[in-house]
The first five atom37 places (N, CA, C, CB, O) and aatype in JSON, in Angstrom:
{
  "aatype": [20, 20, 20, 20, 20, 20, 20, 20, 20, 20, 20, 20, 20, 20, 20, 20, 20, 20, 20, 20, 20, 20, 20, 20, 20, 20, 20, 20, 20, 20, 20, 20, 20, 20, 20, 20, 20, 20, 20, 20, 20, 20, 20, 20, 20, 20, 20, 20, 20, 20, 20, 20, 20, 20, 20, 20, 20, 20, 20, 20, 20, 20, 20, 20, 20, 20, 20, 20, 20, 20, 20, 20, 20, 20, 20],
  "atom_mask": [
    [1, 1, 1, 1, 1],
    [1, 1, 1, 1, 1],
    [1, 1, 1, 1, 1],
    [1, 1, 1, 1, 1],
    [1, 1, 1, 1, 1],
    [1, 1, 1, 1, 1],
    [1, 1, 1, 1, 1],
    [1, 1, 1, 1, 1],
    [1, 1, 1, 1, 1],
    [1, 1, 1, 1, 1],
    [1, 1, 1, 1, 1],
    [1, 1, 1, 1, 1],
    [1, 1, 1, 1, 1],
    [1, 1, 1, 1, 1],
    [1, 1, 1, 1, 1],
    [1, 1, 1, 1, 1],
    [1, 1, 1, 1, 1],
    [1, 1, 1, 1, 1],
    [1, 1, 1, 1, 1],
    [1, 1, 1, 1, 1],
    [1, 1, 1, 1, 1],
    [1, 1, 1, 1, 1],
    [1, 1, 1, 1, 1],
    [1, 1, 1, 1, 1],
    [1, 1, 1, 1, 1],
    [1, 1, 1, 1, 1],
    [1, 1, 1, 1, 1],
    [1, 1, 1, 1, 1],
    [1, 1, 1, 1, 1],
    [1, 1, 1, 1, 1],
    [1, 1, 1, 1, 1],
    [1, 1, 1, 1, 1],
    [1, 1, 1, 1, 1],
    [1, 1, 1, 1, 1],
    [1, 1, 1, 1, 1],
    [1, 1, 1, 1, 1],
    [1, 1, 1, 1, 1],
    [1, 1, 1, 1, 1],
    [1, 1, 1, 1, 1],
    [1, 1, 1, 1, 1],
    [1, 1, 1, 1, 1],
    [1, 1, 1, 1, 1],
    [1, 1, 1, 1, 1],
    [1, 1, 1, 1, 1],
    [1, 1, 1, 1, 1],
    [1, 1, 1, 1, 1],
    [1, 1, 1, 1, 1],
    [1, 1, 1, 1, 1],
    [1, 1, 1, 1, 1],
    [1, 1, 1, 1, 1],
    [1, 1, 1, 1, 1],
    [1, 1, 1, 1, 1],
    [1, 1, 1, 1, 1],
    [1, 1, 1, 1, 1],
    [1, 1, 1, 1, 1],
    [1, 1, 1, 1, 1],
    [1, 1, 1, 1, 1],
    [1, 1, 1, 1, 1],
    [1, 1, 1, 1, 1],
    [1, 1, 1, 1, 1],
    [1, 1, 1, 1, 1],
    [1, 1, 1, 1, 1],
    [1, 1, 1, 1, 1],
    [1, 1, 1, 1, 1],
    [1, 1, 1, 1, 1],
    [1, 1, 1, 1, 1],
    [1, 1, 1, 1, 1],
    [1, 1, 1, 1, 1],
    [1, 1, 1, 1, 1],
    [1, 1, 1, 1, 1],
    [1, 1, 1, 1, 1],
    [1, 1, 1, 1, 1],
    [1, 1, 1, 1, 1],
    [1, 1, 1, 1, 1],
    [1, 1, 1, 1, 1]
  ],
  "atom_positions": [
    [[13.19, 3.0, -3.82], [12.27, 2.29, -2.95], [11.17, 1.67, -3.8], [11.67, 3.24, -1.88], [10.55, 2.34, -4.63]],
    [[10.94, 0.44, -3.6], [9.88, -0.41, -4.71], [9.08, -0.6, -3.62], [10.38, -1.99, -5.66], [9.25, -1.3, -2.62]],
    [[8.11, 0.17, -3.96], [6.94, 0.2, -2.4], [5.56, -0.72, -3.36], [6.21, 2.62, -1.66], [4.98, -0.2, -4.31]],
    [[5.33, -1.78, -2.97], [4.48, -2.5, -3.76], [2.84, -3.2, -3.35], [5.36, -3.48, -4.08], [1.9, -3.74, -3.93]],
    [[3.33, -2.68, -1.67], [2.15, -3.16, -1.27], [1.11, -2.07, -1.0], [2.37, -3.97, -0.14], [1.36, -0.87, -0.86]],
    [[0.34, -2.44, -0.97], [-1.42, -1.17, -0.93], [-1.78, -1.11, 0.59], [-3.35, -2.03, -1.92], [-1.65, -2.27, 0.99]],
    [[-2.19, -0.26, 1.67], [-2.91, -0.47, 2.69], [-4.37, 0.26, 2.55], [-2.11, -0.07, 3.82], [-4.57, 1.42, 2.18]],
    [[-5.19, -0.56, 2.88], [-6.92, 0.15, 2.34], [-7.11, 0.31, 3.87], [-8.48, -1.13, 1.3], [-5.99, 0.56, 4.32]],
    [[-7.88, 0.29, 4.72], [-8.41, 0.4, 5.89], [-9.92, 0.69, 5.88], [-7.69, 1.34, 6.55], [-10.45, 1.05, 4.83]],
    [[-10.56, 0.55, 6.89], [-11.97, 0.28, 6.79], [-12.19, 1.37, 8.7], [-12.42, -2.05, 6.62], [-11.59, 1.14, 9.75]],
    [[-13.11, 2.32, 8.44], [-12.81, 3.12, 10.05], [-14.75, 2.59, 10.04], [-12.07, 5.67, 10.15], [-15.37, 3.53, 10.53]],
    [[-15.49, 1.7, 9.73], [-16.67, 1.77, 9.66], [-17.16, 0.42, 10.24], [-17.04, 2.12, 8.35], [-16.31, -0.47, 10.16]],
    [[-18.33, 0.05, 10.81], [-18.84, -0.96, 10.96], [-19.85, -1.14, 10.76], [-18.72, -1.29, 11.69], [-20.46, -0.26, 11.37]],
    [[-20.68, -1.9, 10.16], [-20.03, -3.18, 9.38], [-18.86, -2.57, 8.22], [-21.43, -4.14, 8.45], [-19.25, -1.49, 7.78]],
    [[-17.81, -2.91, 7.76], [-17.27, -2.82, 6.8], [-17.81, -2.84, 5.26], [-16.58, -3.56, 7.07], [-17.83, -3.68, 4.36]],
    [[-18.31, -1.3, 5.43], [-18.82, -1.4, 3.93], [-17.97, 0.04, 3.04], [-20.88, -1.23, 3.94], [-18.23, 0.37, 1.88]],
    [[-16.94, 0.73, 3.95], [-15.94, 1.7, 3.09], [-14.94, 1.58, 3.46], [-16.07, 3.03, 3.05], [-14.6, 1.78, 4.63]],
    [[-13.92, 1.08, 2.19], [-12.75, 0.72, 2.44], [-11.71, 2.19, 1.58], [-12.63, -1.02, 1.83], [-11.67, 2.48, 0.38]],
    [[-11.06, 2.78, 2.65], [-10.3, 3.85, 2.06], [-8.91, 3.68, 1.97], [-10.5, 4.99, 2.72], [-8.18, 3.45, 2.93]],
    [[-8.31, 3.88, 0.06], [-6.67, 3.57, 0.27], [-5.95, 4.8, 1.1], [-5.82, 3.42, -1.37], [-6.38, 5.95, 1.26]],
    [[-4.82, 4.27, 1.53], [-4.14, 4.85, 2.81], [-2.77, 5.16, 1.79], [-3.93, 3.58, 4.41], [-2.41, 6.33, 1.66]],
    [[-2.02, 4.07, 1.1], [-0.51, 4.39, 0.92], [-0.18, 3.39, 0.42], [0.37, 4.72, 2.04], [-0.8, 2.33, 0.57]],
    [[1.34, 3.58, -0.59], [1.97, 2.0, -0.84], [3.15, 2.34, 0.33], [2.72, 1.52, -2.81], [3.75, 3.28, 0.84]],
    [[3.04, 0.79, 0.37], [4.37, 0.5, 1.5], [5.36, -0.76, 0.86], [3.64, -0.13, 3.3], [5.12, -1.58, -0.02]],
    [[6.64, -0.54, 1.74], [7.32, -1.55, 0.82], [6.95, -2.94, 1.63], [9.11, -1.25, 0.61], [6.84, -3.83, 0.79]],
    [[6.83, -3.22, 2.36], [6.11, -4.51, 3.19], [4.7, -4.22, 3.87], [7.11, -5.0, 4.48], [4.12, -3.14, 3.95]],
    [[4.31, -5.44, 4.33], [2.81, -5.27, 5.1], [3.32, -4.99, 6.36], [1.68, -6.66, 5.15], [2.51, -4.17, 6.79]],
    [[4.13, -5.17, 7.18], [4.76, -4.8, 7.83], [4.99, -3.42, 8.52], [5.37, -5.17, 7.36], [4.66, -3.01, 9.63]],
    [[5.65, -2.86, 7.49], [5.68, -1.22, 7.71], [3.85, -0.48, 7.04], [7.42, -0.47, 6.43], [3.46, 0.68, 7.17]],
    [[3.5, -1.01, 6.73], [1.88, -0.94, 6.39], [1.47, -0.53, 7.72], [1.05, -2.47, 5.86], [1.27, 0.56, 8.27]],
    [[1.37, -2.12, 8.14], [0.3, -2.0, 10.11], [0.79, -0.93, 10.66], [0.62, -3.43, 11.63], [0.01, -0.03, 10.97]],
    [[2.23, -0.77, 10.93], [2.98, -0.14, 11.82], [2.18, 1.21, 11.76], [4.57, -0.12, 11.46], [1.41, 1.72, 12.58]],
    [[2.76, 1.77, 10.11], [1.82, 3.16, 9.78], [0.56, 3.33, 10.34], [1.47, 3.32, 8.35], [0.25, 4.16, 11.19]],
    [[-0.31, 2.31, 9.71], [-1.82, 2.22, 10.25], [-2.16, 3.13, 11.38], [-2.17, 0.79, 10.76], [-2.71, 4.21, 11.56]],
    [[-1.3, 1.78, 12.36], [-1.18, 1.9, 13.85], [-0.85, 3.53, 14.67], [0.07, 0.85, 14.16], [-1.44, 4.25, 15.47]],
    [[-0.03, 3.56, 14.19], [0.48, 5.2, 14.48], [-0.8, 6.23, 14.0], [2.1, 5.64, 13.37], [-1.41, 7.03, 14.72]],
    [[-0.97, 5.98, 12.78], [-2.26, 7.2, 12.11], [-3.68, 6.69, 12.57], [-2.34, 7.28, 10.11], [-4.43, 7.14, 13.44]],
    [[-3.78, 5.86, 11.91], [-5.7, 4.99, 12.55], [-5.48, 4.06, 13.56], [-6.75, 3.78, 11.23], [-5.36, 2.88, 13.26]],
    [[-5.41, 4.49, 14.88], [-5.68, 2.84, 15.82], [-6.76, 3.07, 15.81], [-5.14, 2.36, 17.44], [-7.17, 2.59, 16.86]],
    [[-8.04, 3.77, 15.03], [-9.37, 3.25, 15.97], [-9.96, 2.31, 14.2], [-10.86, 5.16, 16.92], [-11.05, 1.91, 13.79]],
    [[-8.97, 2.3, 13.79], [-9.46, 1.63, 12.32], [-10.26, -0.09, 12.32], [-7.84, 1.5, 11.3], [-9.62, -1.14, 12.33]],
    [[-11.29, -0.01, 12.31], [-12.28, -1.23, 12.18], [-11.31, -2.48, 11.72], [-13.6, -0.91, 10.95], [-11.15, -3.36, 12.57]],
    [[-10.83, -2.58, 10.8], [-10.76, -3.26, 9.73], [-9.37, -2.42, 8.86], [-12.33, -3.27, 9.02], [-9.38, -1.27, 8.43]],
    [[-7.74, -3.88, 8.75], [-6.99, -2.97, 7.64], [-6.91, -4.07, 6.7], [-5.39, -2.22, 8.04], [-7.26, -5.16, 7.15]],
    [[-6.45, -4.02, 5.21], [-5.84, -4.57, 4.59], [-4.86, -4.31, 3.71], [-6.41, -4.98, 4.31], [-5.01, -3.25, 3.1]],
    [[-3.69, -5.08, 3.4], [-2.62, -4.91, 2.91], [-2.36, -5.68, 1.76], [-1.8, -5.04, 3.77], [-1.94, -6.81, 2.01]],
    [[-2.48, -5.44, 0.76], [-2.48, -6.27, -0.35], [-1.1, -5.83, -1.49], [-4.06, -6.08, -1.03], [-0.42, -4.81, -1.36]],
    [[-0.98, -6.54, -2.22], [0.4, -6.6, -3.3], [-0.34, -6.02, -4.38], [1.19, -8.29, -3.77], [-1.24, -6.61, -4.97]],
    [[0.01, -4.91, -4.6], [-0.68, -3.82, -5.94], [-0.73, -5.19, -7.48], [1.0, -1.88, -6.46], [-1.78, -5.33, -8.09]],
    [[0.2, -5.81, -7.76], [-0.47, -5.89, -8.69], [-1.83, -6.79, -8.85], [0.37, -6.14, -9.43], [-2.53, -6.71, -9.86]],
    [[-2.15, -7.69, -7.71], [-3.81, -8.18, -7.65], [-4.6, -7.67, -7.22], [-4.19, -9.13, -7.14], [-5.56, -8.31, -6.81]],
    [[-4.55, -6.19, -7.1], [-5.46, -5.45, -7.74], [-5.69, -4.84, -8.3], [-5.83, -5.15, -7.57], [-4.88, -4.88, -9.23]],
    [[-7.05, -3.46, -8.61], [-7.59, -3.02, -9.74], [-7.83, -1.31, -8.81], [-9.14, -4.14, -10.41], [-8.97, -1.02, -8.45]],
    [[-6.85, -0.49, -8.57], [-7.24, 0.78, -7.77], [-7.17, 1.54, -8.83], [-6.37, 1.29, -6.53], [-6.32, 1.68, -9.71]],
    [[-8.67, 2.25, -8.5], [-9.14, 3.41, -9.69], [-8.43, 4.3, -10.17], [-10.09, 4.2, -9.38], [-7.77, 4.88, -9.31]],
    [[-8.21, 4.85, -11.78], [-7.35, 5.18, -12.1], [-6.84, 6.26, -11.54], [-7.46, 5.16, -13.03], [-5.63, 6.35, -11.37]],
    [[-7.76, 7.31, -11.16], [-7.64, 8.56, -10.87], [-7.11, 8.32, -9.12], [-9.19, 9.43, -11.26], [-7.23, 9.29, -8.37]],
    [[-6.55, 7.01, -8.56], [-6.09, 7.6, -7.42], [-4.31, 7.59, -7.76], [-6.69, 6.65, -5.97], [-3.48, 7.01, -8.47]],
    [[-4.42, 8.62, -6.75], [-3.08, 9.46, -6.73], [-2.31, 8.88, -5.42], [-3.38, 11.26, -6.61], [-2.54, 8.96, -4.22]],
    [[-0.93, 8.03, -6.48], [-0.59, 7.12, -5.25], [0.39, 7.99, -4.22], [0.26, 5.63, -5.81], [0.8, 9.1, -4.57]],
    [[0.7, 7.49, -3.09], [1.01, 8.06, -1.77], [2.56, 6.78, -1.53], [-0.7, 7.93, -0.41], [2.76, 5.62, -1.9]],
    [[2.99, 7.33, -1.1], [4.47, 6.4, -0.62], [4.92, 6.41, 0.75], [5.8, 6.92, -1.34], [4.79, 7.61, 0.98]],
    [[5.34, 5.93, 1.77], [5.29, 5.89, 2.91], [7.08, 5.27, 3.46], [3.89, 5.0, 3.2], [7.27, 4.07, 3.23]],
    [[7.77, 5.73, 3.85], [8.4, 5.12, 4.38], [8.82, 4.99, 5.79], [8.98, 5.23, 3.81], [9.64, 5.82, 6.18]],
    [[8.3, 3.82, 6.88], [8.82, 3.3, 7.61], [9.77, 2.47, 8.57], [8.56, 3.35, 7.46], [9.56, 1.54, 9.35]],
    [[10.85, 3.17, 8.22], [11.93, 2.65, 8.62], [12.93, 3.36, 9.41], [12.39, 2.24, 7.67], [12.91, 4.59, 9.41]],
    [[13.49, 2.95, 9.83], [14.29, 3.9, 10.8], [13.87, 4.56, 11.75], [14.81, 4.75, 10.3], [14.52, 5.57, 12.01]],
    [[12.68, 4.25, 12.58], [11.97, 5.51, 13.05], [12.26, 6.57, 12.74], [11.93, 5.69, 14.14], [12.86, 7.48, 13.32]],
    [[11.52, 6.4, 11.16], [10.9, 7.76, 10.55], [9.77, 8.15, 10.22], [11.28, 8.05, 9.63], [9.47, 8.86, 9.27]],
    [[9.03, 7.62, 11.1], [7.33, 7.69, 11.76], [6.66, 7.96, 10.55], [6.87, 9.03, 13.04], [5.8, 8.84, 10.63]],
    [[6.87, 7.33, 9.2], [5.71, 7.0, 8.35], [5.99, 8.71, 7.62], [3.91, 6.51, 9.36], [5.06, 9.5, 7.43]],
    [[7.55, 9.02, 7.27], [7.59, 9.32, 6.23], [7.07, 9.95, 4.95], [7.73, 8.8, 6.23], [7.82, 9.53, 4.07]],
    [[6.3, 10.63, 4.49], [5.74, 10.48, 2.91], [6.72, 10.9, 1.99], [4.42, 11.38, 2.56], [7.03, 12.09, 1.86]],
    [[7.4, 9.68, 1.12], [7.99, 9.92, 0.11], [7.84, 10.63, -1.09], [8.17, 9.18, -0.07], [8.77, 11.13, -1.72]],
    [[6.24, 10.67, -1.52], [6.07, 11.04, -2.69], [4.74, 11.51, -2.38], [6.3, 10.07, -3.77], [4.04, 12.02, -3.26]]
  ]
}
């Protein structure tokens, strides 16, 4: 599984803490997750890991959504 995309989410308003959630292999199965774990989430975003810069020390998370297999953790 080449899970490449990032989901950050934001549970705050104004949007000033953005917390990573998981890689997913689409933005797609991203929301879906979201949706299921945070619907009261302010603010999500889904971005393609390599344009960005996530601190070294985080410890990545893997998610798989597919099959209704309700968000999964692979790794």
């Amino acid at each position: 599984m080449l899970a490449e995309f990032v989901l950050i989410i934001s549970m705050t308003a104004p949007l000033e803490t953005w917390e990573y959630k998981g890689h997913f292999m689409n933005c797609n199965q991203a929301i879906i997750w979201q949706q299921m774990h945070y619907p009261k989430a302010k603010a999500t975003r889904c971005l393609l890991q390599k344009y960005i810069a996530l601190p070294k020390a985080t410890k990545k998370r893997t998610y798989d959504v597919r099959d209704g297999k309700n968000g999964k953790r692979l790794k």
